[in-house]
C-alpha positions as CSV (number, residue, x, y, z in Angstrom):
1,X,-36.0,-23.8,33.9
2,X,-39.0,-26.2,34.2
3,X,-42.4,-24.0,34.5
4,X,-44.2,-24.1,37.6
5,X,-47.1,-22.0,37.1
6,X,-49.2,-19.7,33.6
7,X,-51.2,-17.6,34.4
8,X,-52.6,-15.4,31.0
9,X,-55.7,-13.4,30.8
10,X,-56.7,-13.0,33.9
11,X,-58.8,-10.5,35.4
12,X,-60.2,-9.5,38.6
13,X,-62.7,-6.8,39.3
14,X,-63.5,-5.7,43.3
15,X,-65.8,-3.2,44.0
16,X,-66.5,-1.2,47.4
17,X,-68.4,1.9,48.7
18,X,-69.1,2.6,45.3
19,X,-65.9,2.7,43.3
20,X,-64.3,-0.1,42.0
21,X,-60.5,-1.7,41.0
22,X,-59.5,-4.2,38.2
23,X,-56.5,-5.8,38.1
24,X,-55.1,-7.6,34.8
25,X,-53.0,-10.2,34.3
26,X,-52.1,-10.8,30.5
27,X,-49.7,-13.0,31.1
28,X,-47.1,-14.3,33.9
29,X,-45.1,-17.4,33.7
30,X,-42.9,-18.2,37.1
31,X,-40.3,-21.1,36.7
32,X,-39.5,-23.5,39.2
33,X,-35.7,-22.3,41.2
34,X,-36.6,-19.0,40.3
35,X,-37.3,-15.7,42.6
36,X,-39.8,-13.6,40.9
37,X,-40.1,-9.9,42.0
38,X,-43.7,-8.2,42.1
39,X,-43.0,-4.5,42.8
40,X,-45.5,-1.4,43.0
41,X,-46.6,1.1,45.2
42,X,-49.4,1.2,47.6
43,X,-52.8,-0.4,45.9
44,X,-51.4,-1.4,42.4
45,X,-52.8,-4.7,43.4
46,X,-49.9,-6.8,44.7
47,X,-51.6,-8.2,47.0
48,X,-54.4,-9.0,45.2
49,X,-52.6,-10.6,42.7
50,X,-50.3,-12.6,45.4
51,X,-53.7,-13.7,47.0
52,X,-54.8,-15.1,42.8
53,X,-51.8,-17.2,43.2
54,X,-52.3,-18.2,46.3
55,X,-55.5,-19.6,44.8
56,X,-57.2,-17.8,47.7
57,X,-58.9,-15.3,45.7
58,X,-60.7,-16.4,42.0
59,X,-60.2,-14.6,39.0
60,X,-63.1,-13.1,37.0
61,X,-61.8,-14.6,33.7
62,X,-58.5,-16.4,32.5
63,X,-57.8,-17.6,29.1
64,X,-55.1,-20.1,30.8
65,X,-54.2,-20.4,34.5
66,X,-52.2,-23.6,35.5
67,X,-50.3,-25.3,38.0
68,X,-47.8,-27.7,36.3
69,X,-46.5,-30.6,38.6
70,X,-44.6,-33.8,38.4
71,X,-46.5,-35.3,35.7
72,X,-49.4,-33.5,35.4
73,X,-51.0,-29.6,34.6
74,X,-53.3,-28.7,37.0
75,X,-56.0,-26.0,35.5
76,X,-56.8,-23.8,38.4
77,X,-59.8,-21.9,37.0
78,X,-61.7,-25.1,36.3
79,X,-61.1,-26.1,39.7
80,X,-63.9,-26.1,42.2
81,X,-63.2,-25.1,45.9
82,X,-62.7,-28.2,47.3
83,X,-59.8,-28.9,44.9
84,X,-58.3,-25.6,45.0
85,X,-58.0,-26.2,48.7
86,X,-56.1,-29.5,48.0
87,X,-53.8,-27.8,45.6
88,X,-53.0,-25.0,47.9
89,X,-52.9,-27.1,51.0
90,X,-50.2,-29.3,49.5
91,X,-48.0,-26.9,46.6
92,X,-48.4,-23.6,48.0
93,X,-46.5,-22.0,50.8
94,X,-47.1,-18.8,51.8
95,X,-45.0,-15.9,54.2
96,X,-47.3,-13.6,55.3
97,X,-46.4,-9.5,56.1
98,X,-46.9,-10.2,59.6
99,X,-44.9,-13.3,60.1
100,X,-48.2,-15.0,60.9
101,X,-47.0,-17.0,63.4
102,X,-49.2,-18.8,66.3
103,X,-48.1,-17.7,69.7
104,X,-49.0,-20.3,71.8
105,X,-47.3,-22.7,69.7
106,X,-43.2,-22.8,69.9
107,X,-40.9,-21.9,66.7
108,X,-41.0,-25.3,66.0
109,X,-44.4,-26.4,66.2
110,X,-45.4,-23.3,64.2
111,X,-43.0,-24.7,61.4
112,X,-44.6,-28.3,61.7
113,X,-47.9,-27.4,61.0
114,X,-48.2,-27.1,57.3
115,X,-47.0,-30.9,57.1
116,X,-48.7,-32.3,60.5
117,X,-52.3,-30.6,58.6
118,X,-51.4,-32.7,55.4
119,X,-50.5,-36.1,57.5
120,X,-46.7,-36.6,56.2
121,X,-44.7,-38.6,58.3
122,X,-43.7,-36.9,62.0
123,X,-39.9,-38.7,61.7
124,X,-39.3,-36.9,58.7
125,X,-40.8,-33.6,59.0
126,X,-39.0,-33.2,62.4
127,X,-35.8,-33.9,60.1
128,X,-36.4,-31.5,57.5
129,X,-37.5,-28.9,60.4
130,X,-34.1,-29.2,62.1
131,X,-32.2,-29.1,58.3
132,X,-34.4,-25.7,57.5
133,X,-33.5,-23.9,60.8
134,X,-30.3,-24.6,60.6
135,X,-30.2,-23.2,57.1
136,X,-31.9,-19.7,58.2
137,X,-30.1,-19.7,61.1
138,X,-33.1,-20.2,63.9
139,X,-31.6,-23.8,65.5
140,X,-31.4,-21.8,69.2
141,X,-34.9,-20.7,69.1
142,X,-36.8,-23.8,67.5
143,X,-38.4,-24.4,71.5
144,X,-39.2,-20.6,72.1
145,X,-42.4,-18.8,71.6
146,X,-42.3,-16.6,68.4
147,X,-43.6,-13.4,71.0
148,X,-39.6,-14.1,72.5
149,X,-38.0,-13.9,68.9
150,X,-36.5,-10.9,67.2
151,X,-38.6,-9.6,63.8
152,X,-36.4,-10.8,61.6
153,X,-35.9,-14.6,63.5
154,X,-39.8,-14.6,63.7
155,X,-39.6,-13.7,59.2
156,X,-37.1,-16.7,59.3
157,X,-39.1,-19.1,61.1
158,X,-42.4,-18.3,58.5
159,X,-40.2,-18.6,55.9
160,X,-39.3,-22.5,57.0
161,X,-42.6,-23.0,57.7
162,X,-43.7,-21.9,54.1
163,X,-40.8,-24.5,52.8
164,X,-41.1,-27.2,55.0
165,X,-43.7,-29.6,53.0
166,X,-41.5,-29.0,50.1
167,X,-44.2,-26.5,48.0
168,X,-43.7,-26.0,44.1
169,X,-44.7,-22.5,44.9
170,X,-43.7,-20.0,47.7
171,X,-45.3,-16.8,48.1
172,X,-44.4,-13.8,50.0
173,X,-46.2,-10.8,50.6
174,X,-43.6,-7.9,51.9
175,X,-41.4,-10.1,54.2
176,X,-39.3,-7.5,55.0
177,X,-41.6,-4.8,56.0
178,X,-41.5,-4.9,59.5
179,X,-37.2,-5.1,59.8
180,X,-34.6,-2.6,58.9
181,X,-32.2,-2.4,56.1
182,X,-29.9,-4.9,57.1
183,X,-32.1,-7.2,58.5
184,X,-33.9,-7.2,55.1
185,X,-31.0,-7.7,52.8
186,X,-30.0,-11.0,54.7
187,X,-33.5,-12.1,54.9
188,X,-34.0,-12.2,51.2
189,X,-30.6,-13.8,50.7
190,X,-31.0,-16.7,53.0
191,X,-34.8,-17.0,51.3
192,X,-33.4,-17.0,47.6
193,X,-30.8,-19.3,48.7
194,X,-33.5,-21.5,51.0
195,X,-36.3,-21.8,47.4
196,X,-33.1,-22.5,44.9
197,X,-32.1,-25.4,47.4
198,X,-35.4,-27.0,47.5
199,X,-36.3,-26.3,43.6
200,X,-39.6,-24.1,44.5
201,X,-40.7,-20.8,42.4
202,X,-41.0,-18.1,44.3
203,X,-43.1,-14.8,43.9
204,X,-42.2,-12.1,46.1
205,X,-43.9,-8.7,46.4
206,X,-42.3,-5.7,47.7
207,X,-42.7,-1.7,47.5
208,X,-38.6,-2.0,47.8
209,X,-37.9,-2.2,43.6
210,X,-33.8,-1.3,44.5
211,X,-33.9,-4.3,47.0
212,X,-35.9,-6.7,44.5
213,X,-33.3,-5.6,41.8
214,X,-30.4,-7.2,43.6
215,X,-32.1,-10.1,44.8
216,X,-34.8,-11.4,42.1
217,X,-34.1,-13.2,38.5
218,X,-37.0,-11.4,37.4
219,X,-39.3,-8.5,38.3
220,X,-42.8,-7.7,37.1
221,X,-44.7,-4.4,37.9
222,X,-47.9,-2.5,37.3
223,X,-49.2,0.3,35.3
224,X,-52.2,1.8,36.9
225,X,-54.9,4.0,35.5
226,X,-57.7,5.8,36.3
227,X,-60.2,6.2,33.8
228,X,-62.8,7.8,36.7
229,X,-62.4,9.4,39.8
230,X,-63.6,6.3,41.6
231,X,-62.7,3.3,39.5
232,X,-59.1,2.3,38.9
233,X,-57.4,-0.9,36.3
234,X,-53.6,-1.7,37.2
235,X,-52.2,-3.6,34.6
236,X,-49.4,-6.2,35.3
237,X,-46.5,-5.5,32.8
238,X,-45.0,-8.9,31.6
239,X,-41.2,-9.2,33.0
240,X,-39.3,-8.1,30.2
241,X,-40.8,-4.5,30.5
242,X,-40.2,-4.1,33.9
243,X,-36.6,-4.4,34.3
């Protein structure tokens, strides 16, 4: 498989109240058509890393971080601001824990937005809208407010909404936190199958390792440490250690 994004030596250091976390990434590779798992428990730093990714937060230091597109490598920790927005805007999706939906906006304007924001062509997106519900199962509720759908239609409808300007990157942060069991399982299937259809990586973090097992081609985790009582360094452990 083609690789979408490198990411090797990076670190991250947050402090707070006097104590202070480090997170370190020696090195993560995610393929494009690939579901990578990122399990831990509660403040390993998977959402801190997710956010790195997302190109939301920066990294203190990185001996190689890139984005590799059609044609060209992008080099994310040279990039300023204004070009890190640009890249995210228009290769990263992103399914929040919440859903994130806007509730004054119907199912299907909330899944327009990412490409309406970007200025691609209304005929199409409204095609590719209607092809992506259809394929998670949310055609009947494209017109309602996301307040009037179920947790795991309102999950569906942020997952077409991540996919619907065709992203070389999806990123998910504990979809399934807010459903049950079943709901889960067939949320993460109709999302694998969803990112292999349109070709994107994905990176998805869960506390649920037995769920990310069946679902994921890969899984990384963390090993945490504490060399003080108030300062803490999680280490991500490459792929092939974590399974």
């Amino acid at each position: 498989m083609k690789t979408c994004m490198v990411a090797e030596g990076l670190s991250i250091r947050r402090e707070k109240n006097g104590s202070s976390f480090t997170l370190l990434v020696p090195s993560l590779k995610v393929s494009y058509g690939q579901a990578l798992a990122v399990v831990g428990t509660s403040g390993c730093g998977k959402s801190t890393l997710l956010d790195m990714l997302a190109l939301i937060l920066r990294p203190s230091a990185a001996s190689r971080f890139t984005l590799e597109l059609e044609g060209r490598s992008e080099d994310l920790f040279a990039a300023g601001p204004a070009r890190l927005a640009q890249i995210r805007g228009a290769n990263i999706g992103y399914v929040l824990q919440s859903g994130g939906l806007l509730s004054f906006l119907s199912v299907r304007d909330n899944i327009l937005l990412p490409g309406r924001l970007m200025g691609l062509p209304v005929t199409a997106l409204d095609r590719r809208a209607t092809e992506l519900a259809e394929m998670l199962g949310i055609a009947g509720q494209m017109e309602k407010k996301p307040q009037h759908l179920s947790g795991g239609q309102r999950q569906r409808a942020a997952i077409a909404r991540a996919l619907i300007h065709r992203p070389a990157l999806v990123l998910a942060d504990e979809p399934t936190a807010a459903v049950d069991q079943a709901s889960a399982e067939d949320i993460c299937a109709i999302f694998k199958t969803a990112v292999h259809e349109t070709g994107s990586a994905l990176v998805i973090v869960s506390h649920d390792r037995p769920l990310m097992e069946r679902m994921a081609d890969a899984m990384v985790t963390f090993r945490v440490e504490k060399p003080t009582p108030v300062d803490a360094c999680s280490t991500l452990i490459p792929r092939e250690n974590a399974l």
